[in-house]
C-alpha positions, 0 to 999 in steps of 0.5 A, spaced: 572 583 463 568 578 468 562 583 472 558 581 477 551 583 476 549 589 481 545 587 487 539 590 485 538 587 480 536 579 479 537 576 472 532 571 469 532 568 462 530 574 458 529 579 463 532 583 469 528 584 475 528 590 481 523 594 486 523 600 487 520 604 492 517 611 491 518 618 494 512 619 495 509 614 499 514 609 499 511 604 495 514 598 492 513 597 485 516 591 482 519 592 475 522 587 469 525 590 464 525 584 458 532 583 455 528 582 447 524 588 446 525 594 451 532 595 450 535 600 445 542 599 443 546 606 445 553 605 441 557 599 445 551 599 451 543 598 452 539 603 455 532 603 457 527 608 460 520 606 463 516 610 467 513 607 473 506 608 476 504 605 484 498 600 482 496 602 490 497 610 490 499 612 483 505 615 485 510 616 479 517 615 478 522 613 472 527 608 472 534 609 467 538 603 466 545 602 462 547 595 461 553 592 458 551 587 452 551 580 456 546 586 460 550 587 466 547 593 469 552 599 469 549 605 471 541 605 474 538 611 476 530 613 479 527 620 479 521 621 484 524 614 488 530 609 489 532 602 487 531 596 493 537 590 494 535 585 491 536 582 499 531 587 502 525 584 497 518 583 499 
């Protein structure tokens, strides 16, 4: 089965990019996840968890993301903000 990407994710050679923005002072912070040496294999599915920290406020959040093997993102999720559109990127 062919999926398209989630649009708030960008894929690059070895890593997939996003911003989010924080709850708390609505700060962008820009994220890549490398597809080599942050993701973990649960069962048929790549996982991966990072905690974010806004260089300007110190605002924190923590990124969830399940991908398919050819990393194709199936489920993101952001505690303490939310994920941007590639679209509405700065």
């Amino acid at each position: 089965m062919f999926r398209r990407q989630d649009p708030r994710f960008r894929e690059e050679a070895n890593a997939l990019l996003c911003q989010v923005r924080t709850d708390r002072h609505g700060e962008v912070i820009r994220v890549r996840l490398s597809k080599t040496s942050e993701m973990s294999l649960q069962g048929s599915n790549y996982f991966v968890r990072k905690s974010l920290v806004g260089p300007k406020t110190l605002d924190n959040a923590t990124l969830e993301v399940t991908m398919t093997r050819s990393h194709k993102v199936t489920n993101a999720t952001v505690d303490g903000g939310r994920l941007l559109a590639a679209r509405d990127w700065e």
